[in-house]
N, C-alpha and C positions, 0 to 999 in steps of 0.2 A: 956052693956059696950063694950064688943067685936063688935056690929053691928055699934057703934058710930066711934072707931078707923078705923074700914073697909071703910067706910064713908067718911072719911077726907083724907084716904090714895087714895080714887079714885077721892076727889076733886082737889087735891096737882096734880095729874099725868096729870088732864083734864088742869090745868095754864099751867103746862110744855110743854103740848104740843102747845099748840095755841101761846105761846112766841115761839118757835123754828121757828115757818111757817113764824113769820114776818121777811121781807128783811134787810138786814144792810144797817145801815145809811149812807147816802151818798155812795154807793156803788151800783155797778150791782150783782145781783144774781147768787153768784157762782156756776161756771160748776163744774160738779162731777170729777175729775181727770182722766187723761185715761189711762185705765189697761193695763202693760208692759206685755207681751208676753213672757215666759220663757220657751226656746226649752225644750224639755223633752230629758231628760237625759237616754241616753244606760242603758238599764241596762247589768250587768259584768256575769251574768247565761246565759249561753248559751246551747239554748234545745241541747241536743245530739243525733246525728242523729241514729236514727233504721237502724240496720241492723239484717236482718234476716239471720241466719247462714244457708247456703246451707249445705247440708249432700253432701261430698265426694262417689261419687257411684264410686264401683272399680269393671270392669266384668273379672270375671277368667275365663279364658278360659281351658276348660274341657281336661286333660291330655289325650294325642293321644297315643295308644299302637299298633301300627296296627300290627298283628299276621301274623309271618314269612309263606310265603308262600309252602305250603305242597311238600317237597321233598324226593326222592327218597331214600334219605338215612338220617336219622336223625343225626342233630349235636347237642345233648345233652351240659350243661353247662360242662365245668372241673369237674371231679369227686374229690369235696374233702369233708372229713367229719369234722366237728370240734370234736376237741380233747374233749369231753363231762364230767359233775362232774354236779351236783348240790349242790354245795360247795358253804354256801355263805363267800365272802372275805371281807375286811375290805372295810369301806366306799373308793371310789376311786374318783378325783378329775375332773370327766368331769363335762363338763358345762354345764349346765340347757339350757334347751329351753329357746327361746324368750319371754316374758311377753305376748306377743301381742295375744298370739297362745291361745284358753279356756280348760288351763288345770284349774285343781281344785282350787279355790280362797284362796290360802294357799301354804303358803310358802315349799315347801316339801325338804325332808331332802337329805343328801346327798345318792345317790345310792349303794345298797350292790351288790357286784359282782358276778354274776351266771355264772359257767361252767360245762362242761358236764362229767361224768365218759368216761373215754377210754371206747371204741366199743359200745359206748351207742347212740340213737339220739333223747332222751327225757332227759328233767329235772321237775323236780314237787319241788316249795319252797311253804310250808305251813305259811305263815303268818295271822299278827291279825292288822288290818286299826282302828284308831280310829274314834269315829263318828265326821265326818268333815276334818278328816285329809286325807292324801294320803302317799302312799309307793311309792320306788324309788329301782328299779332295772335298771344293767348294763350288756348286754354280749356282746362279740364280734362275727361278723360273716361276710362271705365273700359274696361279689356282686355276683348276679344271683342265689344265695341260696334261699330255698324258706322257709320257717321261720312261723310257725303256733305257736299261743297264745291263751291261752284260762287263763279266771280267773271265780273261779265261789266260792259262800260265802258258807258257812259249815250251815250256819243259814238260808237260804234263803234271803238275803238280795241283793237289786241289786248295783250289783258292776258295774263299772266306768273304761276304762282303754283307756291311750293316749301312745305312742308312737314315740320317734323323733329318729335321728342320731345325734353321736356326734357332728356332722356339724352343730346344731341348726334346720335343715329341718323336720317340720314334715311326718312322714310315710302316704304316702297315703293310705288310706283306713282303718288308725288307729288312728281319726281325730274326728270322731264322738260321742268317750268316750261308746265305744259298749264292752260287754267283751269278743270279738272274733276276731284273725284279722287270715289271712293267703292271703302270698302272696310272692312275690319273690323281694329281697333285692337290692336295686340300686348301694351299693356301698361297699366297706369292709372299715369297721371302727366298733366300738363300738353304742349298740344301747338300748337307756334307756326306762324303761317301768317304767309306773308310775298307780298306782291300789289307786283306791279309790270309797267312799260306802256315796251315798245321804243317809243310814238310821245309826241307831245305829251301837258301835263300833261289830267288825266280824272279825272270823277267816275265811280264803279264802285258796283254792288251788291256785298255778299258776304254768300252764303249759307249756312248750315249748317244740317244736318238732322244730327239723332243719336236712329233711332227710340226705342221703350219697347221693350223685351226680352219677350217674350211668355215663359214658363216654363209647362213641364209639370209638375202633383207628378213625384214617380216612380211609375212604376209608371200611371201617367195616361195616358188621349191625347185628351186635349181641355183646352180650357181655356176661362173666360169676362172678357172686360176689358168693363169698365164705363169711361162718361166722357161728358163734356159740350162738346160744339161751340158755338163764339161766331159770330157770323151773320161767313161769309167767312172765316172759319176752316179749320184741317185739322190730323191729328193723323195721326202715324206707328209702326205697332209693325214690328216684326221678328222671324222666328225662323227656324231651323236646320231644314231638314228634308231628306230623302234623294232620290236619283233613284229613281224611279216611287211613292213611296209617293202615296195622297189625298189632296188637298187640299182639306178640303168649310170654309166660312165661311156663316155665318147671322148678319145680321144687322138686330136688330131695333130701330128709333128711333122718337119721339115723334113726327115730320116724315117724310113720304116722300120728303124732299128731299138725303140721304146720296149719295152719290156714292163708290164705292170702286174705287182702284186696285192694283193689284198686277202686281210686277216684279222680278225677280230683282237681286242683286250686279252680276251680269255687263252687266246694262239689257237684258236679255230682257223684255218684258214679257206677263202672261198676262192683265191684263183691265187697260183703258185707263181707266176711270173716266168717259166721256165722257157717261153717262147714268147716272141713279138704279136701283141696284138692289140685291137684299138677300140672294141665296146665289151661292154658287160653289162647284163640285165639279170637281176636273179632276185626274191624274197630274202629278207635279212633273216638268220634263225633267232637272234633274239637282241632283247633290247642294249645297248653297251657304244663303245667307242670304237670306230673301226678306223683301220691304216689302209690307206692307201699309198703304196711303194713305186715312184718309178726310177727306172733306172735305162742310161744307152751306155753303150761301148765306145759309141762317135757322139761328138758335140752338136748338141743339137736346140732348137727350139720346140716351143709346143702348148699349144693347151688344153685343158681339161675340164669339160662340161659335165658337172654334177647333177641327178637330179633324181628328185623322190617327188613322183608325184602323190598330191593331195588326194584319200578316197572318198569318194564319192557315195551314198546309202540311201535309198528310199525310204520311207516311214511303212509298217507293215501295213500291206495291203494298197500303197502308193504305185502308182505307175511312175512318177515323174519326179524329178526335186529339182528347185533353183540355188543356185553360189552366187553371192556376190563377192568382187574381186577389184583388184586397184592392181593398174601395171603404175612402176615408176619412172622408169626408163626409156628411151627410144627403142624401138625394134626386141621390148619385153615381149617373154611369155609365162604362160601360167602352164601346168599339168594336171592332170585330175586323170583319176584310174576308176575304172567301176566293173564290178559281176557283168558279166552276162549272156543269153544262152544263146545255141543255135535258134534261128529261124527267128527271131526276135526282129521288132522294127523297131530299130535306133533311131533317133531324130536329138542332133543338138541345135539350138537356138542362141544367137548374142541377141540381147535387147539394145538400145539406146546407145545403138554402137554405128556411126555413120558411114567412114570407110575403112580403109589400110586393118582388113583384120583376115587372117588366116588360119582356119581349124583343120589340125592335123590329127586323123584319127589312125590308129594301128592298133595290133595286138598285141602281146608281151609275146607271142611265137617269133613277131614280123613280120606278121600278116597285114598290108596296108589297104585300108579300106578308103581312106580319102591322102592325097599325098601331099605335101605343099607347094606344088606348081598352081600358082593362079592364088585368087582373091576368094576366099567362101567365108559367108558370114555365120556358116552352118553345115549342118549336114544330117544325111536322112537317105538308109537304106539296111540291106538285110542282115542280120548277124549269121556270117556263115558257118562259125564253132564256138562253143561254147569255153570261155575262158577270159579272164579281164581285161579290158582293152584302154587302152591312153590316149585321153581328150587332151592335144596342144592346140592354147589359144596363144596368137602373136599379131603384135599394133605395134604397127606405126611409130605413134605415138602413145606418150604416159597419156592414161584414161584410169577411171573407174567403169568398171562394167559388170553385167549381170547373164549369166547363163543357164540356161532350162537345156537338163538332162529326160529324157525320157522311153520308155520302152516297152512294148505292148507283143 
């Protein structure tokens, strides 16, 4: 049945077709109509053009410090000490650094405020960083001060520390999130330290040292600081001096129990403090800020006689040169260092200088060639080794005077 319907249904299609192919009557055989052309329409998406974002390159250029050229007399900074506590005060309202700057990715809290106890030049604040978080300290302190930091965790954990001014500037060379900075301050304003710990939460020390400024009069080259050690104590100065100038320190306490160290800016250090002792004389290796550290175990008194003497230079081909000089003081002196060789005839001379004057000759070995027992307005005899020797001139009284170096 079904092959019979399939049958009739392909004969019915074979009529239909062969009726279509005949032409109409009376008529010519229709052309096919001819197809209208329909401009193609915009489309309204429009690709958007690539651009690739150029990365902004910005070159810093490398801060220039160039080191004051080595003179005759040093001009240390202003001697001032801050008023020292390590008190912490209520949060205070300076302002955050800049965003821009990688301090810790965390909002950090308002800064507590660190100063120093009177005649101290350390503070230590024990605090506890949460993990992830960051602390926020503030002190104040004056330009050309020279300001060491240190933080270090109770746990072993490595700690984080940045540093700005309240200007929003960060501290150079306390930028890197190192926990150590030391170095000398740009400006007198307030200055916020900010500590924080990549591991779990930690209790940390944080220290600060900001020595006493040692100062020369003008015209000076020596200086004496007076002060008092508490049993386990220590007391820090600082001052400015050149490459190769003297460095001679005398110092005298009530206790033989003083301990002094010294060490440059850079942590050069030239005498370790490891044992008790009471002078130092040695060339400075280069130009910078140097600490002088002392410290007793017993309370004690003391003071410490600073001194770089002034050099001294003949004109080439000179045998001799004269210094004029100004003491201010009662019972001032002046220093003055110069070359010179074995076998050589020394002769110093004060002009217009009446009494009360005594010239102290020695060598940087300590070798003394004139001592100062007794009254000499001068002095004059053989150079027994060859190596720089120190003219100390001391009056009475404040005077202006004049001295003839000379050596043949």
């Amino acid at each position: 049945m079904f092959r019979r319907i399939v049958a009739v249904l392909v004969l019915i299609s074979l009529l239909w077709a062969s009726g279509c192919d005949r032409p109409a009557p009376g008529g010519e055989t229709p052309q096919p109509p001819t197809p209208t052309v329909v401009a193609e329409r915009p489309t309204d998406t429009a690709v958007p053009a690539t651009e690739t974002p150029v990365a902004a390159t910005a070159t810093v250029a490398p801060a220039t410090d160039t080191p004051a050229a080595p003179t005759n007399t040093p001009v240390p900074p202003t001697a001032t000490a801050i008023p020292p506590t390590a008190t912490l005060l209520p949060p205070t309202d300076t302002p955050a650094p800049p965003t821009a700057t990688p301090i810790p990715p965390v909002q950090p809290p308002a800064p507590s405020r660190i100063t120093f106890q009177a005649g101290h030049t350390t503070a230590t604040v024990v605090g506890t960083v949460r993990a992830g978080g960051v602390d926020a300290y503030v002190l104040g302190a004056m330009a050309n001060q020279l300001m060491e930091v240190n933080v270090t965790s109770t746990t072993g954990a490595a700690m984080r520390m940045f540093i700005f001014g309240a200007d929003g500037a960060g501290l150079p060379g306390a930028q890197a999130g190192l926990p150590h900075f030391r170095g000398t301050l740009p400006k007198t304003q307030d200055y916020l330290i900010y500590v924080a710990s990549d591991g779990p939460s930690t209790t940390y020390n944080l220290s600060i040292v900001i020595p006493e400024l040692i100062a020369f009069e003008p015209g000076a080259t020596s200086a004496v600081v007076k002060g008092s050690l508490a049993a386990g104590a220590g007391r820090h100065y600082s001052l400015r001096a050149a490459q190769g100038q003297l460095l001679n320190l005398d110092l005298s306490a009530a206790t033989n129990t003083v301990r002094m160290s010294i060490y440059g800016a850079d942590g050069n250090v030239l005498a370790s403090g490891a044992a008790a002792f009471s002078s130092y004389r040695d060339y400075l290796p280069s130009t910078q800020e140097y600490v002088i550290y002392l410290y007793s175990e017993v309370a004690t008194q003391y003071a410490l006689n600073v001194m770089i003497p002034a050099r001294v230079s003949f004109a080439p081909g000179a045998t001799s040169s004269s210094v004029d000089g100004v003491i201010t003081s009662l019972y001032g002196s002046r220093q003055y260092i110069l070359g010179l060789g074995q076998g050589q005839t020394f002769e110093v001379n004060l002009l217009s200088i009446a009494s009360g004057v005594q010239v102290v000759v020695y060598g940087v070995d300590g070798t003394v060639l004139q001592s100062g027992m007794g009254s000499f307005a001068g002095y004059k005899g053989t150079i027994p080794i060859t190596q720089d020797y120190i003219v100390s001139i001391s009056l009475n009284v404040p005077s202006e005077f004049t001295v003839t170096f000379s050596a043949k």
